[in-house]
N, C-alpha and C positions, 0 to 999 in steps of 0.2 A: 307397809307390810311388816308382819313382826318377822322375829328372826327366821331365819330359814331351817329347818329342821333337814331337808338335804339340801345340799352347795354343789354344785360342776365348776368348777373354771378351766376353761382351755382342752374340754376334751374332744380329743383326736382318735380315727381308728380308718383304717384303712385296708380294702383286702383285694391280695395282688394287684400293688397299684393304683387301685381307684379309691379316692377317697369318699367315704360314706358318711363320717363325721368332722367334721372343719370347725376344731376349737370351740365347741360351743359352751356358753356359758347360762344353769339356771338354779334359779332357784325355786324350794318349794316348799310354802309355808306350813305347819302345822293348822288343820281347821280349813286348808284353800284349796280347790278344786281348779288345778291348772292344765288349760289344757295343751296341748304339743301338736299344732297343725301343719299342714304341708300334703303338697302332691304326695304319690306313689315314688317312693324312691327317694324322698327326700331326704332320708338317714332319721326317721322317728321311732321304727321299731329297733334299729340299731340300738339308738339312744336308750330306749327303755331296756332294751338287754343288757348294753353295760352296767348300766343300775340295778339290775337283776343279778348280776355277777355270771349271769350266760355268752356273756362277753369280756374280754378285758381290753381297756384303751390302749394306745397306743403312748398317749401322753396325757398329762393333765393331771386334774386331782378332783377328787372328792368326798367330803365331809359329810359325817352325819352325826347329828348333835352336838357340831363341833369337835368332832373324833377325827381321824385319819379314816375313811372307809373306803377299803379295795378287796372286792369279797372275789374269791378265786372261782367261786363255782355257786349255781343257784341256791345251794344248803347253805351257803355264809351269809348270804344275805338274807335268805328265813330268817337264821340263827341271830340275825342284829334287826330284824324288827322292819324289811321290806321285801314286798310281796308282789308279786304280778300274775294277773291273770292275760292270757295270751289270747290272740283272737281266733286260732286255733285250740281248743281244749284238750289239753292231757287227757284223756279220760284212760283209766283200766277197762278194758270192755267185762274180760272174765271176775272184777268183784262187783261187790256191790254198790250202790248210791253213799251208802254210809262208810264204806271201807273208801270209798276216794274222797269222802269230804274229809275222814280222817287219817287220811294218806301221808304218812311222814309223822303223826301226833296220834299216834296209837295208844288207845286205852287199855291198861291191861291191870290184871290182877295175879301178883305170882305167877307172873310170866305167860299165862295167857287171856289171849283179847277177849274182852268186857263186852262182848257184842251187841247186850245191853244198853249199855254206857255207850257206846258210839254212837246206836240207833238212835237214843235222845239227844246225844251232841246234833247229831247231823241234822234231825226234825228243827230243833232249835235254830239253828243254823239257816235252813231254810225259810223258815216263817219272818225271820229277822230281814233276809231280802224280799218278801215277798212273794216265795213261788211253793210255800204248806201246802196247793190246793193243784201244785202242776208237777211234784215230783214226788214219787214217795221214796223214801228213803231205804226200805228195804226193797227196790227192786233190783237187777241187775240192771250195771249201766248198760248193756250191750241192747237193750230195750229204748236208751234215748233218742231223740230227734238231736239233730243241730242245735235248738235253738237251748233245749231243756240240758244241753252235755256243757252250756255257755255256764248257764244257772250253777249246777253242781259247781264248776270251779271257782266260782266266784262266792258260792258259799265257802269251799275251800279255804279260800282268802281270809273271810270273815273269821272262822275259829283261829286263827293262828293271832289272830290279837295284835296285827304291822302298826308301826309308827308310821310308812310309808306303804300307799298301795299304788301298781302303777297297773292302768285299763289297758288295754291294746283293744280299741274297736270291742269295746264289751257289748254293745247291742247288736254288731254286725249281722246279726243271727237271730235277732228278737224281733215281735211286732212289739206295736207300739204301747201295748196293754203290759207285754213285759215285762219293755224300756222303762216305761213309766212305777210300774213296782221296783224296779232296779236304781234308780233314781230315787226313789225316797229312802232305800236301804244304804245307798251313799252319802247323799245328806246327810244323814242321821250317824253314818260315822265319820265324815268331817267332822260335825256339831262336837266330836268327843275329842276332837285336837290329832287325826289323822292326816297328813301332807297326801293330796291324791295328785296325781298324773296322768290325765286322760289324754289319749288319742284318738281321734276320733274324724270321720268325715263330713259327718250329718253337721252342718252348721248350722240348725235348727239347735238340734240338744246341747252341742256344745253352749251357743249362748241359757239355753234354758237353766243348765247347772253349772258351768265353769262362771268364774271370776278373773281370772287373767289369761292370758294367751301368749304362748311362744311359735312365731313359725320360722318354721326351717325352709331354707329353697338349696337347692344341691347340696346336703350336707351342713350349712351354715345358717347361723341365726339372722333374718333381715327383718322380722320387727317384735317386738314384743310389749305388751301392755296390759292396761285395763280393756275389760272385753265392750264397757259400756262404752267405752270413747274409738271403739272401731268398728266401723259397720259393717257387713256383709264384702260389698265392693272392697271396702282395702283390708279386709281379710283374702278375698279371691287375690286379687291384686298383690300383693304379697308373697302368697303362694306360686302362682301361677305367673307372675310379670305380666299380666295381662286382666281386664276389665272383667268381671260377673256377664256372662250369659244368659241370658232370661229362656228358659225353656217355651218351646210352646207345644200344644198338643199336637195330634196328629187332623188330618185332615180329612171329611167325609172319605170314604174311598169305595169303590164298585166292587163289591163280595165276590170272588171269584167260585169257581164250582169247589163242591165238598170233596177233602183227603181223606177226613176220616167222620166215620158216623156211630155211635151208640147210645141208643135212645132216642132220648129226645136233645143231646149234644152235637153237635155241628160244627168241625174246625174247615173254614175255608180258605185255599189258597190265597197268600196275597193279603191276610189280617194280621194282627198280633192280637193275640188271645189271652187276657191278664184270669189270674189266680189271686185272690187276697183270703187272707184267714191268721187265725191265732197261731203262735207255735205247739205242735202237737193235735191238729187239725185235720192232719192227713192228707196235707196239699203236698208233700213232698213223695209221701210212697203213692198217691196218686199220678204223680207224674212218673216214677219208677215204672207203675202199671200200665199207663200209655206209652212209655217207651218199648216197651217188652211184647204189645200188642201190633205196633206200627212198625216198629224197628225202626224207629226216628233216633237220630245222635241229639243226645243229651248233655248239659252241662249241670255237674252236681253239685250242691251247696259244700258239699266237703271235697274242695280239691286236693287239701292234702292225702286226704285217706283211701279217698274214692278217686281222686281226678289224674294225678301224676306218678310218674314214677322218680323219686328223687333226686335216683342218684345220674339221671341221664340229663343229657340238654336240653336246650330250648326245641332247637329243630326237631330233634329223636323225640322228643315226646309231642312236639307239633303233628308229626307224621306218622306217630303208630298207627292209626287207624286206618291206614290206606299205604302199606310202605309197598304193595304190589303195583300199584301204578308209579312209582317212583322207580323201579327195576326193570331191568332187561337183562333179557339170559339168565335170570340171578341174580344178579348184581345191583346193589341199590345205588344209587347215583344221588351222594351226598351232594354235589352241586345243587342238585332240584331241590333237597333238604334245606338248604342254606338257604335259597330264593325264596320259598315259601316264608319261610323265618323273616326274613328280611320285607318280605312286601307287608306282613300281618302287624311286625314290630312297626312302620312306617304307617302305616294305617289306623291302630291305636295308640300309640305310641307308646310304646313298650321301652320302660328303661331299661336295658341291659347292655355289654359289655362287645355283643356278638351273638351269633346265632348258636354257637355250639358252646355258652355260658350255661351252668349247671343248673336247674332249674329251680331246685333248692336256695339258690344263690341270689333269686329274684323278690321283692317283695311281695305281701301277700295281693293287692291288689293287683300288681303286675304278672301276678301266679294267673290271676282268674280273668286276665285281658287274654294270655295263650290258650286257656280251656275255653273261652269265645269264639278266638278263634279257627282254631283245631275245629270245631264241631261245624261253623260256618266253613269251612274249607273242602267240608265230606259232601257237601252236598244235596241234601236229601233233601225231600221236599216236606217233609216235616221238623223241623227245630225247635229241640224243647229247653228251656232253660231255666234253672232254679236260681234264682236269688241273684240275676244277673251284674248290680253290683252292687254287692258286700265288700263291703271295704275298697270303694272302691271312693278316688279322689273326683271334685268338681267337676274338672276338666274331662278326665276317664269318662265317668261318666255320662257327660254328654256326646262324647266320639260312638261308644258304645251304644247309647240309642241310637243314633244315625244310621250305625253299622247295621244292627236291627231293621229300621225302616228302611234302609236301601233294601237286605237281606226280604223282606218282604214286596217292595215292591217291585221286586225279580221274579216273584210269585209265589215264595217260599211261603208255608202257614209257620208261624211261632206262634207255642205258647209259653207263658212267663209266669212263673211263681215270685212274689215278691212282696215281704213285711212292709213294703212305704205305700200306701196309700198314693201318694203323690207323683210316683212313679208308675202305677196302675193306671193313675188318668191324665197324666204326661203321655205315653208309649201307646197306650193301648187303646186298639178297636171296639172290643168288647171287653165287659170284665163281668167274671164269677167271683163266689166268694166260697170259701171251704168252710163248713161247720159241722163240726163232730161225725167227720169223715164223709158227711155227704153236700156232693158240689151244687150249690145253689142254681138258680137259671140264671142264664146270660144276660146282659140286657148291655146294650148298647153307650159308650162310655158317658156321654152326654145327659145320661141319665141317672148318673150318678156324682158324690162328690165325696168328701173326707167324711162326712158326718156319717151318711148312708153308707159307706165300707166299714165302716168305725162298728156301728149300729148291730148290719150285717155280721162283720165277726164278732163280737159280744153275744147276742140274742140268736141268730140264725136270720135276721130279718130277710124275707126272701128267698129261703135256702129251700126250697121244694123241689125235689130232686130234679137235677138235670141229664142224669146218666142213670 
């Protein structure tokens, strides 16, 4: 490996006593695409924040170009050449596409903005990752999806010209038509002597574009290498202290009677009902529309914005949705708050601290184990679920369908929006495919495969309306 263009040795950070980084030490070369693996909770997005200067360690040190680097706040570290895109997107809703890609690096002329000169930054900007033909630059962002509000930031990135980029889960939010335009727009700034730092869950992509690999398990470093010389299993294994899981599908199962009917669509008790399509497709205000018709509990692709409330707990926001069956006379009976907390953390295994840990305070994965729960916990006989997991770890992941297949073969119908393919014909009974806002027909999961979903979102193959 050539020299390392950023260095960690020994850093440490810890909040209110629990340690979240345990001395770790990496490096990361100019031109290499490293990635930073580990469960939920492992201290990865920690790490990439102190590197962002949205954190400061506790101890340790770190070099960049062989300098002293300890950036106080995220504008220092812009200001010396590293940049991070979060797996949460900053977005301004109230400007535009071009005012947030050039958010901080404003173009102006005698002191005001070039709005000109932005719009072609930003256009630029765009087409350089691939997404000319998925966002237009003058619109407002308050107009984007999830997946198209990932894009802008990571164009963001791109103008600002980083020595060091660090990903957080940059596809979390993308299919795989994205990912893959996203992917070449990174290569391609590697290729120019960029130090990247990816984190990421998909250990498919991972291997497709990283070159080394560091994983974290509680905080601390327990292996790190060439990606070629580690395979799947002692990547899980590493992570996890425990063997790769081999998923399997779901199993014929007896259609129970219909919950909800429109058209020629059909969701019956007791299925799980998959969703696949492009980002920008209309599979998510689709699902916004079925909640609003059924009055089914929903989990939304943006937990932060749309799902929680930050600045409360685990429990308090486990139980907003029903805090009147928790009360008598009035009075809410935080005990029941805490059990609840406590049986949903022990079931997906939620890392956190306690049940009345601030919710803000969990990671993002583990953000979106509580909005699984929470909504599985209300009851309804319909459960809708967007992007079930995004960001979310191996392991999680597998708890998480389970929870799902139990959750249905209780009788419950789900349906499931979700960019992995894989996971469509893992989980699911039936799958649709979204294209250009109109839901294709169903058709039973055996009947289809990655090519045919792939196909379907590209072309519409099959898309004759369902609804």
């Amino acid at each position: 490996m050539t020299s390392p263009t950023l260095c960690l040795r020994g850093v440490r950070k810890a909040f209110g006593g629990v340690l979240a980084v345990r001395g770790v030490d990496l490096d990361l070369a100019a031109g290499e695409i490293h990635a930073v693996l580990g469960e939920n909770g492992a201290g990865k997005s920690t790490l990439l924040r102190i590197m962002a200067g949205a954190e400061q360690s506790d101890s340790g040190s770190m070099q960049l170009k062989r300098q002293t680097y300890a950036p106080r706040a995220p504008r220092d570290a812009r200001a010396a050449g590293v940049c991070v895109v979060h797996q949460e997107p900053a977005i301004a809703d109230h400007r535009t596409v071009a005012d947030n890609i050039n958010l901080g690096r404003e173009i102006s002329s005698c002191g005001v903005i070039d709005r000109s000169a932005q719009l072609q930054t930003a256009r630029m900007a765009l087409e350089a990752i691939g997404a000319g033909s998925l966002v237009d630059p003058a619109a407002s962002a308050s107009t984007l999806t999830s997946g198209t509000r990932q894009l802008v930031e990571i164009a963001r990135a791109f103008v600002s010209h980083p020595s060091v980029l660090l990903l957080d889960e940059p596809t979390s939010s993308l299919g795989r038509v994205e990912a893959d335009q996203l992917w070449v727009a990174v290569r391609t700034l590697a290729k120019s002597g960029v130090a990247i730092a990816l984190v990421s869950h998909r250990l498919d992509e991972v291997r497709r574009i990283a070159d080394r690999a560091t994983i974290l398990r509680d905080g601390a470093v327990v292996e790190s290498g060439l990606l070629a010389i580690l395979d799947d299993d002692a990547l899980v294994r590493a992570m996890s202290g425990s063997a790769i899981q081999t998923p399997t599908a779901r199993g014929t199962r007896i259609a129970g009677k219909v919950c909800f009917q429109e058209g020629a669509l059909q969701l019956r008790a007791g299925e799980i009902f998959g969703v696949g399509g492009l980002v920008g497709s209309g599979r998510s205000r689709w699902l916004r529309g079925l909640a609003q018709k059924t009055l089914a509990a929903r989990v939304s692709e943006d937990r932060r914005g749309e799902g929680f409330a930050q600045s409360l707990s685990i429990a308090e926001n486990l139980t907003l949705p029903f805090l009147g069956r928790l009360s008598r006379w009035g009075i809410l009976r935080s005990n029941d708050q805490a059990r609840l907390a406590n049986k949903w953390r022990d079931a997906l295994s939620i890392k956190c601290t306690g049940p009345w840990q601030r919710i803000s305070e969990l990671s993002g994965g583990n953000q979106q184990k509580v909005a699984i729960a929470r909504v599985l916990e209300q009851g309804t006989a319909l459960v809708l679920v967007d992007e079930p997991t995004r960001g979310i770890d191996v392991a999680a992941k597998a708890a998480i369908h389970d929870i799902l297949r139990r959750a249905a073969d209780d009788g419950h119908s789900i349906v499931v929006v979700s960019s992995e393919s894989r996971e469509l014909l893992t989980l699911c009974d039936r799958i649709a495919v979204m294209w250009r806002g109109t839901l294709g027909v169903a058709r039973p999961t055996h009947e289809w495969d990655e090519h045919s979903i792939v196909d379907a979102d590209l072309r519409g193959s099959g898309a004759e309306s369902a609804a």
